[in-house]
N, CA, C and O atoms as CSV, one atom per row, in Angstrom:
chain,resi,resn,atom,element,x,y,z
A,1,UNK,N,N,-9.942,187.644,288.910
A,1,UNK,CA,C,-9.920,188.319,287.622
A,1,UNK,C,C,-8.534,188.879,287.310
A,1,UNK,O,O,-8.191,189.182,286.168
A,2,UNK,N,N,-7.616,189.022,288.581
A,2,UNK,CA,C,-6.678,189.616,288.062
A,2,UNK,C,C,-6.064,190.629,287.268
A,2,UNK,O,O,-5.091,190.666,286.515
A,3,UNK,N,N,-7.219,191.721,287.796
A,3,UNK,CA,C,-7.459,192.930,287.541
A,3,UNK,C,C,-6.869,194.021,287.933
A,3,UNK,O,O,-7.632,194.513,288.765
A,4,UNK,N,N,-5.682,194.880,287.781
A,4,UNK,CA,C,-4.906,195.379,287.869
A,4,UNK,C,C,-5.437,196.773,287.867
A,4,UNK,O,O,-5.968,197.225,286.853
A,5,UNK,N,N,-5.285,197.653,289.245
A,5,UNK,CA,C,-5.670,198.717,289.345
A,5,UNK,C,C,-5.244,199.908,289.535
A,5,UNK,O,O,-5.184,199.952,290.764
A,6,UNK,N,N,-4.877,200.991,289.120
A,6,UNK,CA,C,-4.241,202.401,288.856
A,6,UNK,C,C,-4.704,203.263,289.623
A,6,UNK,O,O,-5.894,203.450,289.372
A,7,UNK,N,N,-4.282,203.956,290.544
A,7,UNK,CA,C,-4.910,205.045,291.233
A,7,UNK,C,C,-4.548,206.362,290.613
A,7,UNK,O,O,-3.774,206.980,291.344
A,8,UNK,N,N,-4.792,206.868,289.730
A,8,UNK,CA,C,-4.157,207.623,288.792
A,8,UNK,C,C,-4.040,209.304,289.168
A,8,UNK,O,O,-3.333,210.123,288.582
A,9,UNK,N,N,-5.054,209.577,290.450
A,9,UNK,CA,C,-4.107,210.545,291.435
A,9,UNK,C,C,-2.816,210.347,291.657
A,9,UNK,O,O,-2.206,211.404,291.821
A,10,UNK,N,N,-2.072,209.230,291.734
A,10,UNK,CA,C,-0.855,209.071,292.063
A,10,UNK,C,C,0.280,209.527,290.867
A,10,UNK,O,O,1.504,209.615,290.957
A,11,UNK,N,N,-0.430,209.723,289.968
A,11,UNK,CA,C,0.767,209.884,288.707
A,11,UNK,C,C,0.158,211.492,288.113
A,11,UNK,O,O,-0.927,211.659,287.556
A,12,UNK,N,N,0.920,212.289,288.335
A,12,UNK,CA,C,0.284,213.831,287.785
A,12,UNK,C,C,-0.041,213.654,286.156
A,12,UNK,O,O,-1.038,214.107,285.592
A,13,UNK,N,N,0.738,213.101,285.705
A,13,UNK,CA,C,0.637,212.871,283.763
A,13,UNK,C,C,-0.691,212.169,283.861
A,13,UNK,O,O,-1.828,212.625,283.745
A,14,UNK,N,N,-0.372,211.249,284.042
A,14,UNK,CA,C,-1.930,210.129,284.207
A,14,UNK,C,C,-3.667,210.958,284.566
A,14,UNK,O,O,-4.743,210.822,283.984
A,15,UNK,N,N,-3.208,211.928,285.942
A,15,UNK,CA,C,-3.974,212.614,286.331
A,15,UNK,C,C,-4.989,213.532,285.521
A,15,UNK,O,O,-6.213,213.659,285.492
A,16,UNK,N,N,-3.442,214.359,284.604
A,16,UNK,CA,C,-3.301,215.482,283.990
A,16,UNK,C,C,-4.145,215.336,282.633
A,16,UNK,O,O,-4.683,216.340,282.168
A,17,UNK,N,N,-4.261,214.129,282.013
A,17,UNK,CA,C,-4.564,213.454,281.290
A,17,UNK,C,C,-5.939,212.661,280.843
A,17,UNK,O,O,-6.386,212.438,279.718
A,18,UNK,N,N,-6.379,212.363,281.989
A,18,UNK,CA,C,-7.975,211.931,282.286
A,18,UNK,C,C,-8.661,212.970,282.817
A,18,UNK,O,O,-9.838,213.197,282.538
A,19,UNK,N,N,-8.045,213.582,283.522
A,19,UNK,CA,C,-9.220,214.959,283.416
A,19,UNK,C,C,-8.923,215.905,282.371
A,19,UNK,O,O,-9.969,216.552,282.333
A,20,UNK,N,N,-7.988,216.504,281.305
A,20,UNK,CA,C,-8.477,216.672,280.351
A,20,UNK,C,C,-9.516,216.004,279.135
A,20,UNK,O,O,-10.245,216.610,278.350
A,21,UNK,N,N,-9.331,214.758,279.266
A,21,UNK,CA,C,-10.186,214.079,278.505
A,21,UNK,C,C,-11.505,213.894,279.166
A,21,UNK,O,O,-12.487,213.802,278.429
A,22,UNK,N,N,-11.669,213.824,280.496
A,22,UNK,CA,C,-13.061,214.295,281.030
A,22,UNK,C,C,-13.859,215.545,281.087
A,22,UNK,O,O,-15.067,215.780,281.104
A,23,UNK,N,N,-12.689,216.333,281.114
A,23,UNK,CA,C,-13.229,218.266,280.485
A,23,UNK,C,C,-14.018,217.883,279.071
A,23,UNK,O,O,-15.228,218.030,278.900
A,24,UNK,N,N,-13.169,217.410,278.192
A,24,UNK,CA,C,-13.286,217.331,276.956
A,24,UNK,C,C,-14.918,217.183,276.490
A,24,UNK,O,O,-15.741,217.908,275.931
A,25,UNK,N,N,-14.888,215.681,277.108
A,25,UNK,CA,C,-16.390,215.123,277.065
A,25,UNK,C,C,-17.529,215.943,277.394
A,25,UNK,O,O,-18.525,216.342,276.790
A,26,UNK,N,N,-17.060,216.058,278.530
A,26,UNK,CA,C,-18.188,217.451,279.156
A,26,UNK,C,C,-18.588,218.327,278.694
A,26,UNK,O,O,-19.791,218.589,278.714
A,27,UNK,N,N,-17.460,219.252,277.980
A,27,UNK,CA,C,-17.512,220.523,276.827
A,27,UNK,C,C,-18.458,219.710,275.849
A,27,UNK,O,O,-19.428,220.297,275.371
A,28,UNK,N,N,-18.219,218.393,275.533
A,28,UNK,CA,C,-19.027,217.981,273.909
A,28,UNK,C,C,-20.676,217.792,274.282
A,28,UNK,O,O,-21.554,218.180,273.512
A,29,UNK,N,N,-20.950,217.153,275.548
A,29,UNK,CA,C,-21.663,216.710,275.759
A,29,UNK,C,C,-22.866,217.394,276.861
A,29,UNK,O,O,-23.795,216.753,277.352
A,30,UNK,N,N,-22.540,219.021,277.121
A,30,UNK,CA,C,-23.048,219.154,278.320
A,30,UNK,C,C,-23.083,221.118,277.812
A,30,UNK,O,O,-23.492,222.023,278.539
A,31,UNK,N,N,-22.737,221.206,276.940
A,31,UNK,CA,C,-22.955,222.747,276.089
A,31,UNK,C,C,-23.002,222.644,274.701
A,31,UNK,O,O,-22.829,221.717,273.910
A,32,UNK,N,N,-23.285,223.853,274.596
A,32,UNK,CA,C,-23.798,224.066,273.380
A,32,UNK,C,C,-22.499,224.368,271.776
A,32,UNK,O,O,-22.626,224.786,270.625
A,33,UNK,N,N,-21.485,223.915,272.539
A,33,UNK,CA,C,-20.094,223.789,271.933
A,33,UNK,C,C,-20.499,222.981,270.364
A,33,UNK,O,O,-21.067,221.890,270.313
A,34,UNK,N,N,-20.088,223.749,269.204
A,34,UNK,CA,C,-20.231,222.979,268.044
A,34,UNK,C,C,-19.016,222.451,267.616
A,34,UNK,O,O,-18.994,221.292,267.200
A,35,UNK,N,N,-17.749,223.288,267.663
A,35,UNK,CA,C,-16.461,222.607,267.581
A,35,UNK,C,C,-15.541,223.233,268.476
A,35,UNK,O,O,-15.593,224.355,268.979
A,36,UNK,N,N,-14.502,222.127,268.621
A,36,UNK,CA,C,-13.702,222.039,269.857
A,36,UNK,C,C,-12.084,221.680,268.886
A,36,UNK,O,O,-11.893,220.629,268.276
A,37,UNK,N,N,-10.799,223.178,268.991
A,37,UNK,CA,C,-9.662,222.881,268.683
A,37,UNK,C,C,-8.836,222.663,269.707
A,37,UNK,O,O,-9.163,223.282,270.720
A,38,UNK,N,N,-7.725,221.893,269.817
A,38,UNK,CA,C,-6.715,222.441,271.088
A,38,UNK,C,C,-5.592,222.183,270.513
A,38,UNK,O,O,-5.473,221.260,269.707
A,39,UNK,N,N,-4.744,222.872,270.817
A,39,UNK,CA,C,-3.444,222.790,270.256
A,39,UNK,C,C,-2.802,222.478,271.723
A,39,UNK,O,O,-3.419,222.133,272.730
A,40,UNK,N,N,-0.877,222.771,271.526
A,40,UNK,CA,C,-0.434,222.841,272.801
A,40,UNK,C,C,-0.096,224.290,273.176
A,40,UNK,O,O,0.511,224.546,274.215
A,41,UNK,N,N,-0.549,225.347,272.207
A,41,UNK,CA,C,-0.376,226.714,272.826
A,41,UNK,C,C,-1.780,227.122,273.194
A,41,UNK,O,O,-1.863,227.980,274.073
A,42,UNK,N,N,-3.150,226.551,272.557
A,42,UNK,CA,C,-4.515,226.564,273.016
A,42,UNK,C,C,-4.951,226.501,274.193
A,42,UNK,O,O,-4.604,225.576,274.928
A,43,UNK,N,N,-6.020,227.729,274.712
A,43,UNK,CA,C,-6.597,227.658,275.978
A,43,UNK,C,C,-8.354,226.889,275.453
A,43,UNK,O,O,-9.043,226.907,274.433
A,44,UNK,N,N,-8.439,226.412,276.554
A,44,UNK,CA,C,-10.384,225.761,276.105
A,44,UNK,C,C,-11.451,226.786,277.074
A,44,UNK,O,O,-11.607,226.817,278.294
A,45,UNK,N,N,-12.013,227.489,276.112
A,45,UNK,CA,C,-12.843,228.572,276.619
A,45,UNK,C,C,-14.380,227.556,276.408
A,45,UNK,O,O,-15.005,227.094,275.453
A,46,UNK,N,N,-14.506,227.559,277.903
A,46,UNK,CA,C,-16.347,226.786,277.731
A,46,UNK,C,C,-17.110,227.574,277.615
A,46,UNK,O,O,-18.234,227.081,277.520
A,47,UNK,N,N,-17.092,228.823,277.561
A,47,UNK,CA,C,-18.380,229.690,277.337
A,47,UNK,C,C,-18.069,230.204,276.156
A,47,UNK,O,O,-18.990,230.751,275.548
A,48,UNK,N,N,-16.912,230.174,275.620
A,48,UNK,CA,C,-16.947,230.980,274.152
A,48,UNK,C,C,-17.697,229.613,273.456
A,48,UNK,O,O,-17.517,228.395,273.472
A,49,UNK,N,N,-18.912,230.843,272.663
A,49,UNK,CA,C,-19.673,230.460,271.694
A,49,UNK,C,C,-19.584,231.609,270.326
A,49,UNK,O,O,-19.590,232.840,270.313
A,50,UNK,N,N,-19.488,230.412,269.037
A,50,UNK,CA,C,-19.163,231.717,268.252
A,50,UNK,C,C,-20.516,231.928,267.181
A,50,UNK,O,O,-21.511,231.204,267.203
A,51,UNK,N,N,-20.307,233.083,266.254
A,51,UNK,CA,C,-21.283,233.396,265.607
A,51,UNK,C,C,-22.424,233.086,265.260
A,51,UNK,O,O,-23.472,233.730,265.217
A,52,UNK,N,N,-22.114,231.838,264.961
A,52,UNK,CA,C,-22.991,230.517,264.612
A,52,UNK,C,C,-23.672,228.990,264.974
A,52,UNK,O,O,-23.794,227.871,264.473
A,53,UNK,N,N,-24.079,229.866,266.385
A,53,UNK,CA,C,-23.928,228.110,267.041
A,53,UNK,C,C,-24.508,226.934,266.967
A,53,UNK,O,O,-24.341,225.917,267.639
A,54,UNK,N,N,-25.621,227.309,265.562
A,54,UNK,CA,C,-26.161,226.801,265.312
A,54,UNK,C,C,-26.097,225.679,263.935
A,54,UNK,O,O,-26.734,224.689,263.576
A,55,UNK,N,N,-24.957,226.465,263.436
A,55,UNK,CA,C,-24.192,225.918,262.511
A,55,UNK,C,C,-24.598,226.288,261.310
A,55,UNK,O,O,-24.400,225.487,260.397
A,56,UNK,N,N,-25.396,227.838,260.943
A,56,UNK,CA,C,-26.040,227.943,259.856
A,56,UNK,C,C,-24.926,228.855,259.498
A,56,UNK,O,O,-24.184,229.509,260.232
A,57,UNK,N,N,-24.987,228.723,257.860
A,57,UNK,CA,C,-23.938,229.470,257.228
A,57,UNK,C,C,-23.892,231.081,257.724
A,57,UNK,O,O,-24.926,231.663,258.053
A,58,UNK,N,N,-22.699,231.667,257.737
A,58,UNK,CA,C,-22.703,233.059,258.163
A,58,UNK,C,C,-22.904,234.021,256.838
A,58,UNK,O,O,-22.384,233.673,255.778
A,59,UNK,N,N,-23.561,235.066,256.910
A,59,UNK,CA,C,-24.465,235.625,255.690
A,59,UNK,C,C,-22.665,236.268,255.206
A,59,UNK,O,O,-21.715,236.323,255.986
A,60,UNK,N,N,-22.657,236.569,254.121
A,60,UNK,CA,C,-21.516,237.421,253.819
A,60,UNK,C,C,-22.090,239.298,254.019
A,60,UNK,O,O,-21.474,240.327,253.744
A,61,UNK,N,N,-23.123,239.154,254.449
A,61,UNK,CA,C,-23.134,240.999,254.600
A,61,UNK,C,C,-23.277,240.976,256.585
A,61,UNK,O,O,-23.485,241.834,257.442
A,62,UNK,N,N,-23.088,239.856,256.585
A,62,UNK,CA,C,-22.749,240.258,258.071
A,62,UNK,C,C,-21.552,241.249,258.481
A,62,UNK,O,O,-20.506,241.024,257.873
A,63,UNK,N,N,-21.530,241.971,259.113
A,63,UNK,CA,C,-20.985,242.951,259.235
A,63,UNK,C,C,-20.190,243.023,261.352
A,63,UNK,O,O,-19.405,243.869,261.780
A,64,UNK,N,N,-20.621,242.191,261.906
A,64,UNK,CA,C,-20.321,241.994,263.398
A,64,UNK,C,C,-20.661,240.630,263.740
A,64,UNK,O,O,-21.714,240.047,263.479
A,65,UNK,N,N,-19.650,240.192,264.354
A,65,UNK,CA,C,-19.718,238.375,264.945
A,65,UNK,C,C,-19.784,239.067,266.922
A,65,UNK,O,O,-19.145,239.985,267.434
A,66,UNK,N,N,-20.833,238.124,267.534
A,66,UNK,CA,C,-20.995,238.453,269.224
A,66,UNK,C,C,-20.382,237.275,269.392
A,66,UNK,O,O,-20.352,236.237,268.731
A,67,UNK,N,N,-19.667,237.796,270.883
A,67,UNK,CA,C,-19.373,236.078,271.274
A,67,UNK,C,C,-19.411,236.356,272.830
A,67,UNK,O,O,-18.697,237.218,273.342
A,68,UNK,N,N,-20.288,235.570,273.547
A,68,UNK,CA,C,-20.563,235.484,274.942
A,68,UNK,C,C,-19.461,235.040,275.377
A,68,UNK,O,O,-18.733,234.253,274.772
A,69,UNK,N,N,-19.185,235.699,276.878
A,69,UNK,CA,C,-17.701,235.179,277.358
A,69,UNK,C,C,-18.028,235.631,278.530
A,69,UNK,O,O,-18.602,236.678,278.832
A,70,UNK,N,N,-17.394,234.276,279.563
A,70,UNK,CA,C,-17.512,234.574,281.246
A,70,UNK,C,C,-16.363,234.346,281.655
A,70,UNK,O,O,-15.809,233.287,281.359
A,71,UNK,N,N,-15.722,235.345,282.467
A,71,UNK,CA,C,-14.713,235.116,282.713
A,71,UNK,C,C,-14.049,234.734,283.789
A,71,UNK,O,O,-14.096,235.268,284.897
A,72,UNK,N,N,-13.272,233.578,283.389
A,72,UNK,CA,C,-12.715,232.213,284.542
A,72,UNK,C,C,-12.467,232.874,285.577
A,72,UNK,O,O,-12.139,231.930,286.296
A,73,UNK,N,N,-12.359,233.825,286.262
A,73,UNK,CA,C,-12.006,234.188,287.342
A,73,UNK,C,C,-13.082,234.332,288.769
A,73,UNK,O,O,-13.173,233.794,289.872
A,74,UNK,N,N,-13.951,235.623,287.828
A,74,UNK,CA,C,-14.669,236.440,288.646
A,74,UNK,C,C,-16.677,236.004,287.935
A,74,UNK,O,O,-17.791,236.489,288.130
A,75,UNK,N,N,-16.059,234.773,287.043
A,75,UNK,CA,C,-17.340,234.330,286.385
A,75,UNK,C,C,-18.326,235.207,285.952
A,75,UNK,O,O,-19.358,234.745,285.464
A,76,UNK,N,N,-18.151,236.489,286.066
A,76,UNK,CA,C,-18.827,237.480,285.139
A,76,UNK,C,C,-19.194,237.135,283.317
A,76,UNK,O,O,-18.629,236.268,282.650
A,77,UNK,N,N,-20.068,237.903,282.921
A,77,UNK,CA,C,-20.504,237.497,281.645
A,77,UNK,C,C,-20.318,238.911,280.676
A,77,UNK,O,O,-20.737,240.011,281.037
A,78,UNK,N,N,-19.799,238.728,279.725
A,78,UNK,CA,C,-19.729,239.738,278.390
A,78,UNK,C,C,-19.745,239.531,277.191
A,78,UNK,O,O,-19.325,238.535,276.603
A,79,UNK,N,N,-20.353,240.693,276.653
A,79,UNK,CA,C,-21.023,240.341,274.924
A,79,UNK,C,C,-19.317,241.184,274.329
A,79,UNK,O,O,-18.706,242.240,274.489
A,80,UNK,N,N,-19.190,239.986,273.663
A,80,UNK,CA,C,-17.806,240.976,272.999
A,80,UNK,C,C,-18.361,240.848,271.548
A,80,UNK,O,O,-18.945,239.892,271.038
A,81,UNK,N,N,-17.994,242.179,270.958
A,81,UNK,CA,C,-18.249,242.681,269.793
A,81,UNK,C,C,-17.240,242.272,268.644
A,81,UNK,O,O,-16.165,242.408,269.230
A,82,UNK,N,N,-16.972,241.899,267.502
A,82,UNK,CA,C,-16.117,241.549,266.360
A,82,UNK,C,C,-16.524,241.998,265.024
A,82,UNK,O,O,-17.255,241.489,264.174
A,83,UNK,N,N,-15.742,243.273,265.075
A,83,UNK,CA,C,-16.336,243.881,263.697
A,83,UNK,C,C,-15.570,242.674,262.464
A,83,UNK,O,O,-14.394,242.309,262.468
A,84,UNK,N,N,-16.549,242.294,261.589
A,84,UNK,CA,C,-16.030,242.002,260.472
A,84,UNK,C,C,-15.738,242.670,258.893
A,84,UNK,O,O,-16.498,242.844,257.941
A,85,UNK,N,N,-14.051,242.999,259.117
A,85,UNK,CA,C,-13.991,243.697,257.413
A,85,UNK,C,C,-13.866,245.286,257.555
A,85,UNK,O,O,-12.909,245.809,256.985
A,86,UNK,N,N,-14.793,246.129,258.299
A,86,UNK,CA,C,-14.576,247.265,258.484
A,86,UNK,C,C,-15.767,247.556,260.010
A,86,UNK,O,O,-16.745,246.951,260.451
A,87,UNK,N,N,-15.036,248.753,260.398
A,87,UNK,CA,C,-15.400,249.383,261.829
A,87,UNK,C,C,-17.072,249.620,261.602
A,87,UNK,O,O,-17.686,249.890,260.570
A,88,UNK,N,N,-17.611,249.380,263.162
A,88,UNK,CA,C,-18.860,249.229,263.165
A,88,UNK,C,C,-18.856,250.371,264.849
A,88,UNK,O,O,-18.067,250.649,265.752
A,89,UNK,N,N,-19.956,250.626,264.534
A,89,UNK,CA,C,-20.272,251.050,265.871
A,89,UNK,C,C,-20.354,250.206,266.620
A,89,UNK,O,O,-20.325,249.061,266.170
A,90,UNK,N,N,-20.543,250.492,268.644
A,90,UNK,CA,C,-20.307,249.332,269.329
A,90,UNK,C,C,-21.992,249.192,269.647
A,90,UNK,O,O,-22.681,250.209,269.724
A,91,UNK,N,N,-22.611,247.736,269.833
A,91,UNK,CA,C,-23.726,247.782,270.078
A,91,UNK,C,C,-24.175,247.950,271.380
A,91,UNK,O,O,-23.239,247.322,271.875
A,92,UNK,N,N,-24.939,248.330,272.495
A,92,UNK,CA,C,-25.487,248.446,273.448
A,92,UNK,C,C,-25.099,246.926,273.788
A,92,UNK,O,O,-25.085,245.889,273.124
A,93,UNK,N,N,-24.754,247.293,275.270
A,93,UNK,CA,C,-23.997,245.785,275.722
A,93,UNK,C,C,-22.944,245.268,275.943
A,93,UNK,O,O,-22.388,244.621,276.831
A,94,UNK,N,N,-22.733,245.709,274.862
A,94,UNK,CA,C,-20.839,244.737,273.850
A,94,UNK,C,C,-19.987,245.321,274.014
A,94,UNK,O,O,-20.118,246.502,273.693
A,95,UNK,N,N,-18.634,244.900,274.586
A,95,UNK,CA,C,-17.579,245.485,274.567
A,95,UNK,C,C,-16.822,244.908,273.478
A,95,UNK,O,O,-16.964,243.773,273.022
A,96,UNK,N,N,-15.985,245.820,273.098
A,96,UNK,CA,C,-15.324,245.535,271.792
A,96,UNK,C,C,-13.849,244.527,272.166
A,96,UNK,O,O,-13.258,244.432,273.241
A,97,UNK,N,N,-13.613,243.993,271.112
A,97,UNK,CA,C,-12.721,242.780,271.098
A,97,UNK,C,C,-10.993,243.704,271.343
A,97,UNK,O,O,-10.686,244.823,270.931
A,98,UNK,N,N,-10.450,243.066,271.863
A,98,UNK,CA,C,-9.005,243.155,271.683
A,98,UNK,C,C,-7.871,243.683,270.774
A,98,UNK,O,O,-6.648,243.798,270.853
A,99,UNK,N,N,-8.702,243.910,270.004
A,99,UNK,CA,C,-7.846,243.734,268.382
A,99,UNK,C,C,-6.420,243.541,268.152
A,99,UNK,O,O,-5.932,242.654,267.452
A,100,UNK,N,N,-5.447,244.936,269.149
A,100,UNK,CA,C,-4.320,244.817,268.968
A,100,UNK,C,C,-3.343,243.209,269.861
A,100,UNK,O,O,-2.363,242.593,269.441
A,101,UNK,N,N,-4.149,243.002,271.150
A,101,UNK,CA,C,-3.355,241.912,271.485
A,101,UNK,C,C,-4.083,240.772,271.751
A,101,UNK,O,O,-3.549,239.840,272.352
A,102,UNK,N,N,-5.560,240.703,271.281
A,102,UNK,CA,C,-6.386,239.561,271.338
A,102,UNK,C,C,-6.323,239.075,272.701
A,102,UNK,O,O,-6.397,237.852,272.828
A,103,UNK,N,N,-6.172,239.952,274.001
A,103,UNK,CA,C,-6.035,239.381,275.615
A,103,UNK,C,C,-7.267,240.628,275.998
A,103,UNK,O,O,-7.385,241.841,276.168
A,104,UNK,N,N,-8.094,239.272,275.988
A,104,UNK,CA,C,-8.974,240.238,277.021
A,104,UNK,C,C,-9.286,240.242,278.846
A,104,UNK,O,O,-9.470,239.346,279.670
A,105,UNK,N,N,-9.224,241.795,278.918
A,105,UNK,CA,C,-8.597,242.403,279.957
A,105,UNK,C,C,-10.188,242.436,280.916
A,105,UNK,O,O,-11.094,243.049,280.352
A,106,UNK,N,N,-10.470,241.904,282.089
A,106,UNK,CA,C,-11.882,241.574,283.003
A,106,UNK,C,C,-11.932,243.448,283.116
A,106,UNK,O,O,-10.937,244.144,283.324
A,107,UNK,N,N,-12.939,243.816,282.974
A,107,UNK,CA,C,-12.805,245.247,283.621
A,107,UNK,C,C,-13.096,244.969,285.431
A,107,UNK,O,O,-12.758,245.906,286.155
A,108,UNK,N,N,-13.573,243.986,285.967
A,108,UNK,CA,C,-14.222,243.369,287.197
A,108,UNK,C,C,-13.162,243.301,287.734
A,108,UNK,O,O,-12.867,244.108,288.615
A,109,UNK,N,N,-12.348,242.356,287.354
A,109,UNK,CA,C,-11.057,241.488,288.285
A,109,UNK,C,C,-9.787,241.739,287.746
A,109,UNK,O,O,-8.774,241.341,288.321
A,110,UNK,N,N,-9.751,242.362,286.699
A,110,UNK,CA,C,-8.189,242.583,285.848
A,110,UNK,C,C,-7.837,241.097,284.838
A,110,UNK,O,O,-7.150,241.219,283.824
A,111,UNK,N,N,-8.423,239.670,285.281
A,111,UNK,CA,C,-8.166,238.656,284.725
A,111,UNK,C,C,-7.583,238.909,283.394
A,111,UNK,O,O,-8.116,239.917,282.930
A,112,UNK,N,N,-6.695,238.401,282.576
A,112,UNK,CA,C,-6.426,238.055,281.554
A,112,UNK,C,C,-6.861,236.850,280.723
A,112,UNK,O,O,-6.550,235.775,281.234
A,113,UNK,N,N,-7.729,236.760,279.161
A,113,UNK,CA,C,-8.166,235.637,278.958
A,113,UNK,C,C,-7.495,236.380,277.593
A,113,UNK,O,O,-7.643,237.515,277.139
A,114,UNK,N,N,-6.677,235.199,277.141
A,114,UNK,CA,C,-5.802,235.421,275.521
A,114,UNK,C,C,-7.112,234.536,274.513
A,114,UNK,O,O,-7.319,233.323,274.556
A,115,UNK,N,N,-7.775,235.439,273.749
A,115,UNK,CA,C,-8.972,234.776,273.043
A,115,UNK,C,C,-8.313,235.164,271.366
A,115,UNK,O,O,-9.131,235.545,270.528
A,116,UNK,N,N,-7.156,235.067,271.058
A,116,UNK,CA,C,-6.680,234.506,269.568
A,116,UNK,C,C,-7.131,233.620,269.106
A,116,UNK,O,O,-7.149,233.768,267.884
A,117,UNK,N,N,-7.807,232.106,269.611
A,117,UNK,CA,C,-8.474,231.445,269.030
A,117,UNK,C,C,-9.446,231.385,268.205
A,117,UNK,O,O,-9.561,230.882,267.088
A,118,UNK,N,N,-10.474,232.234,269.207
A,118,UNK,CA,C,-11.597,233.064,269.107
A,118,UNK,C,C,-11.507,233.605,267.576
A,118,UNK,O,O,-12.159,233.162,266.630
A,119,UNK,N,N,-10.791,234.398,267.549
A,119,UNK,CA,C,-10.223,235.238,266.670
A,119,UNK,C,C,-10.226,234.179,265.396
A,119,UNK,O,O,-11.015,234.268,264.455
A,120,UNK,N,N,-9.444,233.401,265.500
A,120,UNK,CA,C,-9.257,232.447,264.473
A,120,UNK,C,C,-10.106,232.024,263.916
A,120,UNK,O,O,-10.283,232.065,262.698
A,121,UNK,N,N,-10.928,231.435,264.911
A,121,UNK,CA,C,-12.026,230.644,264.407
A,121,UNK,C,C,-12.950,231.210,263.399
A,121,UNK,O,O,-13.353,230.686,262.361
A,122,UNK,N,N,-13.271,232.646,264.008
A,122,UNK,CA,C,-14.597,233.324,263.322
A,122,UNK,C,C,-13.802,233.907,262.201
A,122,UNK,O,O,-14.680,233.869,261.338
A,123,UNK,N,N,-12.665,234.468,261.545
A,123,UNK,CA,C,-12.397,235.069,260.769
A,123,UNK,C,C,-12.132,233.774,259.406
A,123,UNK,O,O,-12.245,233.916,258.188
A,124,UNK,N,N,-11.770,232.597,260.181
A,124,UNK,CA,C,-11.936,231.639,258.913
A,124,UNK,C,C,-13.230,231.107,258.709
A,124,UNK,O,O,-13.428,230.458,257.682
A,125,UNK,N,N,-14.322,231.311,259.687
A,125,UNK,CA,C,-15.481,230.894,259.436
A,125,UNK,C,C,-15.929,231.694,258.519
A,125,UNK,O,O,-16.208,231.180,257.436
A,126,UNK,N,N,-16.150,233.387,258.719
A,126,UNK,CA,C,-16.633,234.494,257.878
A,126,UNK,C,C,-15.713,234.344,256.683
A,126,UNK,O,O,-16.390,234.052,255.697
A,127,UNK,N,N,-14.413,234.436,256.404
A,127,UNK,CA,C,-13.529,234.773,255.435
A,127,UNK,C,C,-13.216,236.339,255.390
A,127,UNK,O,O,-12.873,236.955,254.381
A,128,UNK,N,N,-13.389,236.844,256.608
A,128,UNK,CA,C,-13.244,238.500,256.788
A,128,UNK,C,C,-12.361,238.557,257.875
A,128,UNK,O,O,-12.332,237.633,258.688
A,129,UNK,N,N,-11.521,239.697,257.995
A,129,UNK,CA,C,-10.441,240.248,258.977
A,129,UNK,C,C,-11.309,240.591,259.726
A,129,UNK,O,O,-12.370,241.105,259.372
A,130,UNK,N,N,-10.808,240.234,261.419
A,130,UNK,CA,C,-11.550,241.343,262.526
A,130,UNK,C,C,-10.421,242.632,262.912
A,130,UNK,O,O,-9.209,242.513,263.094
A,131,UNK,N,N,-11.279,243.919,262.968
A,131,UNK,CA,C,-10.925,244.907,262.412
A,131,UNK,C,C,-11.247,245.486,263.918
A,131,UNK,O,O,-11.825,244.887,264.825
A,132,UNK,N,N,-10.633,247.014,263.928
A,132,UNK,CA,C,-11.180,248.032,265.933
A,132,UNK,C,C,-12.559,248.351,265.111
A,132,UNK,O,O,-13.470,248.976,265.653
């Protein structure tokens, strides 16, 4: 057949490359992920799920977006809170979002997870600023 074969451990780009595109798949195909951005300054958060995961329109008197988040380190789980538009009380549970540097800080492990995306996503989904 003359079938020419690649061991693509051998090449880090190559490597680097098929297992992002095998993450990829996985994220589409194996959670509850409705859309998937990446840029080259983008991190891929598999547990961030946002407001809507169901894909139903977000009410405009919504007033707080939750977004489940485990964090890559210490795999712990947290309800982070996103006031939309103006300050809300915090709900039982939820720790409140980042606001000033969008890096959220593990209270568990210290981890750093930069969730600006996050951020992005839901404030163009709602059409509202996230606010402390």
């Amino acid at each position: 057949m003359k079938l020419k074969i690649t061991n693509f451990n051998l090449s880090a780009d190559l490597n680097d490359a098929i297992v992002r595109y095998y993450t990829l798949l996985r994220m589409s195909f194996d959670t509850n992920m409705y859309k998937l951005i990446e840029t080259v300054e983008s991190q891929i958060y598999r547990f961030v799920v946002g407001p809507n995961p169901g894909g139903a329109p977000i009410s405009e008197k919504q007033k707080i977006a939750g977004v489940n988040f485990e964090c890559p380190k210490c795999k712990e789980h947290f309800l982070i809170q996103l006031n939309l538009g103006k300050s809300e009380p915090l709900k039982p549970g939820h720790v409140p979002y980042p606001v000033d540097d969008n890096v959220f800080k593990c209270p568990n492990c210290s981890a750093q997870s930069n969730l600006a995306n996050v951020r992005l996503q839901i404030e163009a989904q709602t059409g509202k600023k996230i606010v402390k």
